[in-house]
C-alpha positions as CSV (number, residue, x, y, z in Angstrom):
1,X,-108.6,-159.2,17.5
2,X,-108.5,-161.6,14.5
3,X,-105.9,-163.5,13.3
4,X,-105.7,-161.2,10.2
5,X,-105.2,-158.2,12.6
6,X,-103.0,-160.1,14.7
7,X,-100.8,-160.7,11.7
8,X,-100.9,-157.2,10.9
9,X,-99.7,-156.2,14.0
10,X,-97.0,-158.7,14.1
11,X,-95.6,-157.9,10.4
12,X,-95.4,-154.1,11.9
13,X,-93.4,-155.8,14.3
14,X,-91.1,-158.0,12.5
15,X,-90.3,-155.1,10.1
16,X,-88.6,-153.2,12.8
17,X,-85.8,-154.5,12.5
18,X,-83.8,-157.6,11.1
19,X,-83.2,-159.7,14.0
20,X,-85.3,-160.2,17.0
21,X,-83.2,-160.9,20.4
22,X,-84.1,-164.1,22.0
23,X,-83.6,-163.9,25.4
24,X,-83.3,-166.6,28.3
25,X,-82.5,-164.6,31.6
26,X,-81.3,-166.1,35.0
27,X,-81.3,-162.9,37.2
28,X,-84.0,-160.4,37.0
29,X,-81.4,-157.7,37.7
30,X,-80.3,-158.1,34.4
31,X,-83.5,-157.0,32.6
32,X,-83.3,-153.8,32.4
33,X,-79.7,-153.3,31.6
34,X,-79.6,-156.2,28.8
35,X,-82.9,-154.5,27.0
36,X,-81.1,-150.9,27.1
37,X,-78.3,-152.1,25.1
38,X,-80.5,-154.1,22.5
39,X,-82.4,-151.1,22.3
40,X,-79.4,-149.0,22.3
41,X,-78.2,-151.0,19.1
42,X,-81.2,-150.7,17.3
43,X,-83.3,-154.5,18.2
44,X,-86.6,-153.1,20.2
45,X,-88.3,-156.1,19.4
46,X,-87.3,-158.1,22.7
47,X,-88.7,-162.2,23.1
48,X,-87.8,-163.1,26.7
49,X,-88.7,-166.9,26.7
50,X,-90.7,-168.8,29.6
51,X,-87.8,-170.9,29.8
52,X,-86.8,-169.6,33.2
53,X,-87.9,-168.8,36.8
54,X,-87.4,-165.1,36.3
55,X,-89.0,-164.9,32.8
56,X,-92.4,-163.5,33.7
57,X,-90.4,-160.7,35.9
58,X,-88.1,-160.0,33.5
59,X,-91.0,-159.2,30.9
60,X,-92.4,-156.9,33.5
61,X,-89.2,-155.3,33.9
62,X,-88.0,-155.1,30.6
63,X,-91.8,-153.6,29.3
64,X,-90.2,-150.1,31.4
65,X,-87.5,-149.4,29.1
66,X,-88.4,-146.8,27.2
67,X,-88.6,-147.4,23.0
68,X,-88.8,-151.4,23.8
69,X,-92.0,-154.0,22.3
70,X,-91.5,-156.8,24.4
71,X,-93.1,-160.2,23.9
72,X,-92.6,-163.7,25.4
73,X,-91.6,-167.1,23.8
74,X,-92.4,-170.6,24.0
75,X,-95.8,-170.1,24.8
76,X,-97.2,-173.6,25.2
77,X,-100.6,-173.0,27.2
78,X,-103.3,-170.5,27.6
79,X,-101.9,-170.3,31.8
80,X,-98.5,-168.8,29.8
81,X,-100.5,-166.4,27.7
82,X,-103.0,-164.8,30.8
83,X,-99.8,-164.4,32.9
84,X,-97.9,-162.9,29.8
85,X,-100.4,-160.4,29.5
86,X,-100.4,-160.0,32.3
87,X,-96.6,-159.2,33.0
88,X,-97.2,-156.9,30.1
89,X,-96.0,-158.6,27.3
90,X,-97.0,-157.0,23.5
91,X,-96.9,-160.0,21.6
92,X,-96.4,-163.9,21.6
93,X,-94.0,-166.3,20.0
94,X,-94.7,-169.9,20.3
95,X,-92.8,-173.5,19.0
96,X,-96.4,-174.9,17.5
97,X,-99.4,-174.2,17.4
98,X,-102.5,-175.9,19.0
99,X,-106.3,-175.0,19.0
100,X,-106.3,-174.2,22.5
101,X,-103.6,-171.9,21.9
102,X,-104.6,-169.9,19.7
103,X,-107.8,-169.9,21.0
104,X,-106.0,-168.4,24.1
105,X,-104.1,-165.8,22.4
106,X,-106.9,-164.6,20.2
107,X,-109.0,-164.2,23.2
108,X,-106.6,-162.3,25.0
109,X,-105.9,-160.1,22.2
110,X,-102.2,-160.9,22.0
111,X,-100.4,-160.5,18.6
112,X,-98.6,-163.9,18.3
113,X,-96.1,-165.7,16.0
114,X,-97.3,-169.4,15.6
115,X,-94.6,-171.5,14.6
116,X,-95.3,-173.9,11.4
117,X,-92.2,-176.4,10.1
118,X,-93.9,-178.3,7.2
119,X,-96.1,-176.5,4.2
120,X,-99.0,-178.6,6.0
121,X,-98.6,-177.0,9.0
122,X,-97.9,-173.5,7.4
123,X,-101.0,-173.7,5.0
124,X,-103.3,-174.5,8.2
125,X,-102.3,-171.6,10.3
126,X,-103.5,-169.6,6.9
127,X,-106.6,-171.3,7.0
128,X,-107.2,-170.0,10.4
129,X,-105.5,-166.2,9.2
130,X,-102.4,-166.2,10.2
131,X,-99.8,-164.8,7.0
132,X,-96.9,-164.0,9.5
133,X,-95.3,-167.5,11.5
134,X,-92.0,-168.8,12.7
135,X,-90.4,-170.9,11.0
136,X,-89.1,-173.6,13.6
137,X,-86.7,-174.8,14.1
138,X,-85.2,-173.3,10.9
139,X,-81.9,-175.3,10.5
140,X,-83.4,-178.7,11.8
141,X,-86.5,-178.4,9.8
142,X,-84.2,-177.8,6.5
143,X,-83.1,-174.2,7.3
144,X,-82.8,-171.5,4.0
145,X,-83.4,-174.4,1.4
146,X,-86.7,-175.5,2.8
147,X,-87.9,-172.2,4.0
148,X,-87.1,-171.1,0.1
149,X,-89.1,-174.0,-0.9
150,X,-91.9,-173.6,1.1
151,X,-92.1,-170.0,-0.2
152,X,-92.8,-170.6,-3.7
153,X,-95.9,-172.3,-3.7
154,X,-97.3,-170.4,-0.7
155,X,-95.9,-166.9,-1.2
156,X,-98.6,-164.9,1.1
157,X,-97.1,-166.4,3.9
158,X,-94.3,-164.2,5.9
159,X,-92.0,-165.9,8.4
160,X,-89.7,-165.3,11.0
161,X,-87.0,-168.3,11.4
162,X,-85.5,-169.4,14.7
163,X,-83.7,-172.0,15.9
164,X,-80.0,-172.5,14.9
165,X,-79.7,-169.2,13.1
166,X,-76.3,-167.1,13.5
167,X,-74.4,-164.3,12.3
168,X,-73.1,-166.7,9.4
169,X,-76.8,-167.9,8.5
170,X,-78.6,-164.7,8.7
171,X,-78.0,-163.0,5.7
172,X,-79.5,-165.6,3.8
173,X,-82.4,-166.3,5.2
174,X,-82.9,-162.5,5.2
175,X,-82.6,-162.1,1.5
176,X,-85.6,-164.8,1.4
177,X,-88.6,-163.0,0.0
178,X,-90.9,-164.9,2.2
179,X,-88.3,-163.8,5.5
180,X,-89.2,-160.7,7.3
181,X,-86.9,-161.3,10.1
182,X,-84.8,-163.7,12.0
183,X,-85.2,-164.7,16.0
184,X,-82.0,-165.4,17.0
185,X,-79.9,-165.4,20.9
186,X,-76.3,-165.0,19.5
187,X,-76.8,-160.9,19.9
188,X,-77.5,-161.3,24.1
189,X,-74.8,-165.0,24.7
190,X,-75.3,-165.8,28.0
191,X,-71.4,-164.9,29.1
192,X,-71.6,-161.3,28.1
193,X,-75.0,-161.2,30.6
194,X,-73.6,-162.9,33.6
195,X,-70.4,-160.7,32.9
196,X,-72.6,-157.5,32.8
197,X,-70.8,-156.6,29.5
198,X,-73.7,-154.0,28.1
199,X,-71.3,-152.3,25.7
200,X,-70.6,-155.2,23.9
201,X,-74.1,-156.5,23.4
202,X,-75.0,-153.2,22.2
203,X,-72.1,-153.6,19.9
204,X,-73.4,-157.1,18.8
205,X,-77.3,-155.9,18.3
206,X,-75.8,-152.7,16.2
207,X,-74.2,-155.0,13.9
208,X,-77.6,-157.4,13.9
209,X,-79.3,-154.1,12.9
210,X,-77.1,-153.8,10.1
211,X,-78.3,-156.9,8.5
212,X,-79.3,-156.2,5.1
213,X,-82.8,-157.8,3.9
């Protein structure tokens, strides 16, 4: 797959809905259930991040739920993309971007999201074909203003920002014309997992869903 396919793929993705859960999970039990209700409140565009033990099983398990695309974040080497695939994971989110990276995902045929936080980095991952990256990490690297800025002279480019975005912040990256969604882990809070509290996270993704853009 090429980067401009890729891209393709990932803008289907991104235009599923406004806000793409990002998840950090602790107990694989919780897989399953947490991705119902994210589903259930209209997010099925699920990034479990390999920022724990369970992350890889989680992916595996959360792939089952029916209506779900599930990808995995803070890829950093091509050893996290093979066992990604692996665990079944659709498409790929990652902090940077690095040759060897995106050597591995093209390889493996896995629509990713290369993140980019300066024009310089932005304008070389369009070199290489990818139009659709994160922007990260949105409010340290100058949040709305700079991703706005960025925008005008390089309007081809489509972004997902992450990193510091909220229910408060949302909106306006979303009415960015250069936004086609925001990553963000205040829809799945770690309290409402451990507390098994499905009703309200399905609550919290329906109002996500609702985000206007």
């Amino acid at each position: 797959m090429t980067p401009e396919d890729a891209s393709d793929k990932t803008e289907a993705l991104c235009r599923l809905a406004p806000v793409i859960p990002v998840i950090t999970l602790h107990n694989l039990a919780h897989a399953r259930p947490l991705a119902t209700a994210l589903i259930a409140g209209g997010l099925p565009v699920l990034e479990v991040t390999l920022r724990s033990d369970t992350a890889l099983g989680a992916i595996a398990e959360m792939a089952k739920v029916p209506g779900g695309h599930v990808g995995v974040g803070t890829l950093l080497t091509p050893a996290n993309v093979r066992d990604a695939v692996a665990a079944g994971a659709r498409f790929g989110v990652s902090p940077g971007a690095t040759d060897l990276l995106l050597d591995a995902v093209e390889a493996a045929d896995l629509p990713t999201l290369p993140g980019a936080a300066t024009a310089s980095e932005a304008m070389r991952l369009l070199e290489r074909g990818y139009r659709v990256q994160k922007f990260f990490p949105a409010e340290a690297a100058g949040g709305v203003k700079a991703l706005k800025a960025i925008g005008a002279p390089i309007p081809q480019i489509r972004f997902c920002p992450t990193g510091g975005v909220t229910p408060g912040n949302a909106p306006d990256y979303l009415a960015l014309s250069n936004t086609l969604c925001v990553g963000g882990s205040w829809v799945c809070p770690e309290d409402l997992i451990a507390a098994e509290d499905w009703a309200a996270i399905t609550a919290l993704a329906r109002s996500a869903a609702a985000l206007a853009r």
